[in-house]
LOBAMAR-645533 format. One record per residue: x, y, z negated of N, C-alpha, C in turn; residue in three letters. Coordinates in steps of 0.02 Angstrom, whole numbers, plus 50000, padded with zeros to 5 digits. Example, Ala and Ser with C-alpha at 12.3 -4.5 7.8 and 13.67 -1.06 7.14 Angstrom:
# residues 2
{{50660, 49716, 49610}, {50615, 49775, 49610}, {50660, 49835, 49610}, "ALA"}
{{50642, 49888, 49646}, {50684, 49947, 49643}, {50645, 50002, 49606}, "SER"}
//
This chain:
# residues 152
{{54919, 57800, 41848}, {54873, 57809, 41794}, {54835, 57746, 41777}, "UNK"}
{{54783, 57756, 41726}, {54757, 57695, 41711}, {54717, 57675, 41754}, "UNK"}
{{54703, 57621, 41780}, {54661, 57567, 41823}, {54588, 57557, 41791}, "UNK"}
{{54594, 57546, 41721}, {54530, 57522, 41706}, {54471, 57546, 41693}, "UNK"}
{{54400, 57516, 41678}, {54363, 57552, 41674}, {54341, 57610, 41636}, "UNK"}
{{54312, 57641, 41663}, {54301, 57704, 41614}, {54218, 57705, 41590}, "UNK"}
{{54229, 57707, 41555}, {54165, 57752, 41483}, {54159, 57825, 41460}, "UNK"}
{{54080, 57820, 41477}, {54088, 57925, 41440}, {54012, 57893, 41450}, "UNK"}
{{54006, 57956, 41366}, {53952, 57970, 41338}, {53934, 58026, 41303}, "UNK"}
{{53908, 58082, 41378}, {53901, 58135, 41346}, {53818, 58166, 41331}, "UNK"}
{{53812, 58212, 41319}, {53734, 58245, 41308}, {53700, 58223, 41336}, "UNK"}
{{53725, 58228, 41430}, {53670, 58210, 41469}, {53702, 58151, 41525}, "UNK"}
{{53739, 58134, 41536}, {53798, 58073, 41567}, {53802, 58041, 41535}, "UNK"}
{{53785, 57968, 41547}, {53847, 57934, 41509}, {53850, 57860, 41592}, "UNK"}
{{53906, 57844, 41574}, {53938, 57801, 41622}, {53977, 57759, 41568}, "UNK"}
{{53973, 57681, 41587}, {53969, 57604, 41556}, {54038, 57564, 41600}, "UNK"}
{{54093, 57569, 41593}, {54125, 57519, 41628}, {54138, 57529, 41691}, "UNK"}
{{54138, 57609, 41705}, {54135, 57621, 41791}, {54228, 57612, 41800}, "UNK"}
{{54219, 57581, 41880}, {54289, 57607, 41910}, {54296, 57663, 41951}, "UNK"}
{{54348, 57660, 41981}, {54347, 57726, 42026}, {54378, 57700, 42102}, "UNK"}
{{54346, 57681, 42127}, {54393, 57649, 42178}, {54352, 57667, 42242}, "UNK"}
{{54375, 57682, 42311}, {54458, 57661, 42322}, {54492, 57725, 42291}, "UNK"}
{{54571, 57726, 42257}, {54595, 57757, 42231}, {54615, 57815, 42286}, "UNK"}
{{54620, 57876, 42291}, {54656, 57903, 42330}, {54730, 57906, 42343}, "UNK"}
{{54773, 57917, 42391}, {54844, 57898, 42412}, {54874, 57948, 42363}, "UNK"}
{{54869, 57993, 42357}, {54896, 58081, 42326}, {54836, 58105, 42280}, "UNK"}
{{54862, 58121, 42229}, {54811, 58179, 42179}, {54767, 58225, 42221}, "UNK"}
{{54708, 58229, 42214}, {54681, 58282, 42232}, {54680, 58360, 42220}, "UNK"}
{{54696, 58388, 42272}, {54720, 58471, 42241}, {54657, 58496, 42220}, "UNK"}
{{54653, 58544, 42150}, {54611, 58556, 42128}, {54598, 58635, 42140}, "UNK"}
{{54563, 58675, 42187}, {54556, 58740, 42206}, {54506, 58772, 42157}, "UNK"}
{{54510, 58836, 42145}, {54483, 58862, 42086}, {54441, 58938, 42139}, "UNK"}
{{54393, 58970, 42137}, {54377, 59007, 42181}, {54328, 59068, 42126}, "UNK"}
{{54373, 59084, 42083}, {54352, 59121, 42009}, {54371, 59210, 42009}, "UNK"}
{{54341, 59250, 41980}, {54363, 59305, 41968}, {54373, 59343, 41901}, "UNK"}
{{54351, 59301, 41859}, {54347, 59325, 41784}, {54424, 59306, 41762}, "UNK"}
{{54429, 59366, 41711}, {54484, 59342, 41669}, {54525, 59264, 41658}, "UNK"}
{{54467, 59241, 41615}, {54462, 59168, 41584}, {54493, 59139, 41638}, "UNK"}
{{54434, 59137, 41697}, {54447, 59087, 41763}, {54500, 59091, 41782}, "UNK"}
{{54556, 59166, 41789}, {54605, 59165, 41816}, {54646, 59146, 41778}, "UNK"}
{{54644, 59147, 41733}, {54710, 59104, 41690}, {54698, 59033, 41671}, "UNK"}
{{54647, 59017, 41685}, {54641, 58941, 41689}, {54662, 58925, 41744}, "UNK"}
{{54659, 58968, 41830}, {54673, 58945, 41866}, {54755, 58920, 41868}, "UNK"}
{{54784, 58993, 41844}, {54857, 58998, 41831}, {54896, 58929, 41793}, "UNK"}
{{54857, 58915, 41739}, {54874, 58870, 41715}, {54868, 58793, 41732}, "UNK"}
{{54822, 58787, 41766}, {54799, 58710, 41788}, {54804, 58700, 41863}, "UNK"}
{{54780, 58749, 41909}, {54737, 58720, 41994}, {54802, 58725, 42015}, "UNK"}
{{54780, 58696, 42074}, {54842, 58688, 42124}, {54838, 58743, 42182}, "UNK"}
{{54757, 58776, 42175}, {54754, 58826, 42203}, {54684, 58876, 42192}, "UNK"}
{{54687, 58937, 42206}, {54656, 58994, 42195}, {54619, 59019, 42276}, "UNK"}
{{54559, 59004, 42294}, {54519, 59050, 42340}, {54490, 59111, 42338}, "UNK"}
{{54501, 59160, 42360}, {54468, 59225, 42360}, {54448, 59252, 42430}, "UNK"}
{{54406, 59275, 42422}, {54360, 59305, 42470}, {54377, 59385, 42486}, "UNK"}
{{54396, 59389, 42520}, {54416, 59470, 42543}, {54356, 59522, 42560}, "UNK"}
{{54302, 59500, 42632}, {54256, 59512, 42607}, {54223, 59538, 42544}, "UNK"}
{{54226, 59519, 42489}, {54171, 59532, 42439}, {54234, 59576, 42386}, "UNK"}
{{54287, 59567, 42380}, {54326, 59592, 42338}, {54360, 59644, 42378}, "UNK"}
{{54365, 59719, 42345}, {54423, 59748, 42359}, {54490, 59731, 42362}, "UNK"}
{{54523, 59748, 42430}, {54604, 59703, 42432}, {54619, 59704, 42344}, "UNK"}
{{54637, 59783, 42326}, {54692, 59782, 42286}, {54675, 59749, 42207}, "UNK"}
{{54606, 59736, 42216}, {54564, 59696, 42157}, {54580, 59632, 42175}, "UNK"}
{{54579, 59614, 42220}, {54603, 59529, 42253}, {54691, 59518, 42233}, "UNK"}
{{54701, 59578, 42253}, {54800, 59573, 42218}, {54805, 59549, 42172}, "UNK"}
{{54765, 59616, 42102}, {54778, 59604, 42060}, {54760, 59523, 42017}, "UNK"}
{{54703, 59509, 42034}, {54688, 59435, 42027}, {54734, 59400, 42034}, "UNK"}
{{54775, 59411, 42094}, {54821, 59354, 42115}, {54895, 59353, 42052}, "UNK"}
{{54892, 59418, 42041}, {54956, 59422, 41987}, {54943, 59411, 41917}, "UNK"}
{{54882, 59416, 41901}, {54862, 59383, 41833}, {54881, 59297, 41846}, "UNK"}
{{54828, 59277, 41887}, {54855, 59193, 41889}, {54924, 59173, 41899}, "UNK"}
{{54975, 59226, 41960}, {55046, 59208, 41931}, {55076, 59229, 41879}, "UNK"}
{{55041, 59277, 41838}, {55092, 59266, 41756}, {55056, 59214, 41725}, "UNK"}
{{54996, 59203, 41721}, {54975, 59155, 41688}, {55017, 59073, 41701}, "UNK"}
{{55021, 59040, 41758}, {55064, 59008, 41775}, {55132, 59003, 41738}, "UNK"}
{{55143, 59069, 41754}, {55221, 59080, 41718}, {55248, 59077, 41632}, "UNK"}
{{55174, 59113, 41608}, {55155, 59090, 41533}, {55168, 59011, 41513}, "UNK"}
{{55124, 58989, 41559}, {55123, 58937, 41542}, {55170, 58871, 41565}, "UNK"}
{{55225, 58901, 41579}, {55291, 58849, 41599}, {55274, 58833, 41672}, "UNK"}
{{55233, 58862, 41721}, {55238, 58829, 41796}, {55252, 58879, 41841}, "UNK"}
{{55268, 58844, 41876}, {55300, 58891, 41962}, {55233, 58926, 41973}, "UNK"}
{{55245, 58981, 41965}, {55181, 59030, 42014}, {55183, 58990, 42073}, "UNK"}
{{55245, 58990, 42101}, {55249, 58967, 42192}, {55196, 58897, 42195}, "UNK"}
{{55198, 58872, 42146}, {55160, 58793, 42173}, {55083, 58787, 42188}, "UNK"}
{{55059, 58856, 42178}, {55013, 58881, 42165}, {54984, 58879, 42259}, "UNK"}
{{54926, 58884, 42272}, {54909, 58890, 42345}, {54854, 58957, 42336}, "UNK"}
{{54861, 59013, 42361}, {54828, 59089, 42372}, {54812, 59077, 42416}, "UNK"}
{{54740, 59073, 42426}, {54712, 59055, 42490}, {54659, 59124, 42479}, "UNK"}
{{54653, 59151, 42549}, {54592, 59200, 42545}, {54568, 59196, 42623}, "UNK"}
{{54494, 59199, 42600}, {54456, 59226, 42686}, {54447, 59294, 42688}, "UNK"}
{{54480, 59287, 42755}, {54483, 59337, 42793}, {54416, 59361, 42851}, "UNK"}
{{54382, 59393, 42873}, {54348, 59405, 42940}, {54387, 59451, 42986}, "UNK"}
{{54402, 59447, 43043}, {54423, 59439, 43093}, {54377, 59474, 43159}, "UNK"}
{{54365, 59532, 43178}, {54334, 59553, 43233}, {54367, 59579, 43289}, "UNK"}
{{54367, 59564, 43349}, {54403, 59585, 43391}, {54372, 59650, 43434}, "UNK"}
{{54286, 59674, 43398}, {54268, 59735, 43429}, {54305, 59784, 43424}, "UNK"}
{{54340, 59812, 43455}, {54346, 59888, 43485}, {54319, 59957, 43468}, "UNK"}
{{54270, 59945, 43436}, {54238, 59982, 43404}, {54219, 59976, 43312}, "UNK"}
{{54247, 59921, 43299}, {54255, 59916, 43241}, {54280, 59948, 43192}, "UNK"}
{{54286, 59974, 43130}, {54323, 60001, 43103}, {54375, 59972, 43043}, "UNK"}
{{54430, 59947, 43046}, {54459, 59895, 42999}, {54456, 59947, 42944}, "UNK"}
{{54422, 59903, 42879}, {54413, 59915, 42812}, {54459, 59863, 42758}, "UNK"}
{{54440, 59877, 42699}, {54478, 59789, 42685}, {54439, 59742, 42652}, "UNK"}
{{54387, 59763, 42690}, {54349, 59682, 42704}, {54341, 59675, 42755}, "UNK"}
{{54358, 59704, 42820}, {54371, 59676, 42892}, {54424, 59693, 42913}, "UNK"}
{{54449, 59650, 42922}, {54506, 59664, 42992}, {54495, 59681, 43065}, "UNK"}
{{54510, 59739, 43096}, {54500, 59735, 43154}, {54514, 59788, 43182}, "UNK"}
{{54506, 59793, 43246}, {54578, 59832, 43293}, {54606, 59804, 43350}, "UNK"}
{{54665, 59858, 43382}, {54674, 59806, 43428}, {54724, 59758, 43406}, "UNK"}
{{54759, 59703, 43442}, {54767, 59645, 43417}, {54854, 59670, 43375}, "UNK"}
{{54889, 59705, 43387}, {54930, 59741, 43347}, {54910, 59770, 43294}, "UNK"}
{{54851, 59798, 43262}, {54840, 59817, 43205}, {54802, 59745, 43175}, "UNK"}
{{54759, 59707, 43200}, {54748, 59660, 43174}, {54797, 59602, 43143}, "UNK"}
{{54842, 59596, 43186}, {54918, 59566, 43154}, {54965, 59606, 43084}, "UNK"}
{{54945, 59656, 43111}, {54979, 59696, 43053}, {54948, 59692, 42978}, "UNK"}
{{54866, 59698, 42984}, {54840, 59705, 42920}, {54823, 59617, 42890}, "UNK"}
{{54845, 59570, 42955}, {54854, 59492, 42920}, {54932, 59495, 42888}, "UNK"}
{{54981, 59511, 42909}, {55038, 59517, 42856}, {55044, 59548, 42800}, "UNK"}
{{55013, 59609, 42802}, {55001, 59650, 42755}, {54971, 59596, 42680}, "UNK"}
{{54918, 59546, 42723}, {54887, 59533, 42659}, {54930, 59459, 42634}, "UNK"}
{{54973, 59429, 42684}, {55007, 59386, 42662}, {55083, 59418, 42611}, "UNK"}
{{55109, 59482, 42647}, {55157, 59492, 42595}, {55133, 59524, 42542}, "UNK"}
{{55063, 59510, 42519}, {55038, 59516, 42454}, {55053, 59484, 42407}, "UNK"}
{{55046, 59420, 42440}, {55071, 59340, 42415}, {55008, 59307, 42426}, "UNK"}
{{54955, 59300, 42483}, {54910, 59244, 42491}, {54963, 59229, 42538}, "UNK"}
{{54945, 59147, 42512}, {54988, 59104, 42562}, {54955, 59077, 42612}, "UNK"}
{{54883, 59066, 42606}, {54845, 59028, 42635}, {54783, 59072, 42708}, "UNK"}
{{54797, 59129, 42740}, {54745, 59147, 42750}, {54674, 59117, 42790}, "UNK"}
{{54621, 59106, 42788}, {54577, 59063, 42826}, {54522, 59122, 42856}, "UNK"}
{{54545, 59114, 42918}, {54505, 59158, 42970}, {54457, 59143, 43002}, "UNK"}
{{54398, 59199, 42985}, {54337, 59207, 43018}, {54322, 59241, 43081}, "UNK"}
{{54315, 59205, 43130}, {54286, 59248, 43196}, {54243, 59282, 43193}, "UNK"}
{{54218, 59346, 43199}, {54161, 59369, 43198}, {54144, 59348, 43295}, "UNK"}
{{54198, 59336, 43320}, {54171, 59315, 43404}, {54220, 59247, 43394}, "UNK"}
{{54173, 59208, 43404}, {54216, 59137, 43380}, {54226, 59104, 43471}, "UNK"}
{{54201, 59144, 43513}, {54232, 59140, 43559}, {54296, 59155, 43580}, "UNK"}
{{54340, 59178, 43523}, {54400, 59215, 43536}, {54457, 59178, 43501}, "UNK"}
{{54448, 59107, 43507}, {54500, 59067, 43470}, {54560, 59058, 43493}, "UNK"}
{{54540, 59056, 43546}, {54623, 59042, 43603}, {54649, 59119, 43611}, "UNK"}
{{54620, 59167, 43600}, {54662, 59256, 43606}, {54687, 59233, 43518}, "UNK"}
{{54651, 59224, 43479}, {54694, 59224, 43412}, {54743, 59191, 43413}, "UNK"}
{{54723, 59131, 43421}, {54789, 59094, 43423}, {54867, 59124, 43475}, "UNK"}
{{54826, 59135, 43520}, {54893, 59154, 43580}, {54930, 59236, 43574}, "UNK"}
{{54889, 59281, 43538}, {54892, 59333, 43534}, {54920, 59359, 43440}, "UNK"}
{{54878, 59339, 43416}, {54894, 59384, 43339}, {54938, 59331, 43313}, "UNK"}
{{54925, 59255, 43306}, {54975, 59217, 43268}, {55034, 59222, 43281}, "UNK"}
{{55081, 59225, 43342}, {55128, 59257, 43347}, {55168, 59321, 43319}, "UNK"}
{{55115, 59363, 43340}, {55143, 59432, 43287}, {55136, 59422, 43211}, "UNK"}
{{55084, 59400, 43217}, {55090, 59395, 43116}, {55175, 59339, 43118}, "UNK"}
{{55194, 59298, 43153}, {55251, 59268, 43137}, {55301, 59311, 43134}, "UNK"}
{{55300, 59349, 43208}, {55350, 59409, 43210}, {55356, 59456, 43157}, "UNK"}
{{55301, 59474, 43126}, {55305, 59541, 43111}, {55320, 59491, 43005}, "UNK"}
{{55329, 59437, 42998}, {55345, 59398, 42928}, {55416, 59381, 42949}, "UNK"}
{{55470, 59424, 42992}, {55523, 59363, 42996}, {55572, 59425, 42955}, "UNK"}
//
């Protein structure tokens, strides 16, 4: 792209001759973390990726979000796939918990189960919350496996 300086003069900005340096190696991916209409088809059309919060959204409201931005994508001449579906997840390993779908939790077989569940939704990305963040090495050693197993 262009090297040289840039100028903008808007309402309340304006910038004189700026550069931008140091340049970065790779484009920066642009994540979009929206729930409105608009937002999702802007996301579809432009970001490189989409965040949603599980927590705060009903799964099947979080779906549907996700399939507006892949037709939108698709509208608009691009790979849904290039797209990055990232959603947080929370993660409890109490025993007494009750998995809803804004928590996951159970024993570590239902907790694996309802992390595939939400990946063969089509989030590609899931980012997990400990509610016992002492329990990194059982996640890792315990559910990431089955969620592999249970995606093959």
């Amino acid at each position: 792209g262009d090297t040289g300086p840039v100028t903008y003069e808007g309402e309340i900005f304006r910038v004189k001759d700026a550069f931008i340096d140091p340049r970065p190696e790779r484009p920066i991916p642009l994540w979009i973390g929206t729930y409105g209409q608009r937002g999702l088809a802007l996301t579809g059309n432009h970001a490189d990726g989409w965040l949603a919060s599980l927590p705060v959204l009903e799964f099947d409201v979080a779906v549907g979000m996700l399939r507006r931005i892949r037709d939108a994508a698709r509208l608009s001449g691009r790979d849904p796939a290039a797209i990055t579906y990232a959603c947080l997840v929370v993660v409890s390993f109490d025993a007494g918990a009750s998995p809803t779908t804004r928590l996951i939790a159970g024993p570590d077989e239902a907790i694996a189960a309802q992390l595939v569940q939400i990946i063969r939704a089509g989030f590609t990305l899931p980012i997990v919350s400990l509610r016992q963040p002492d329990q990194c090495e059982r996640f890792a050693a315990e559910i990431i496996p089955r969620v592999r197993a249970g995606l093959q």
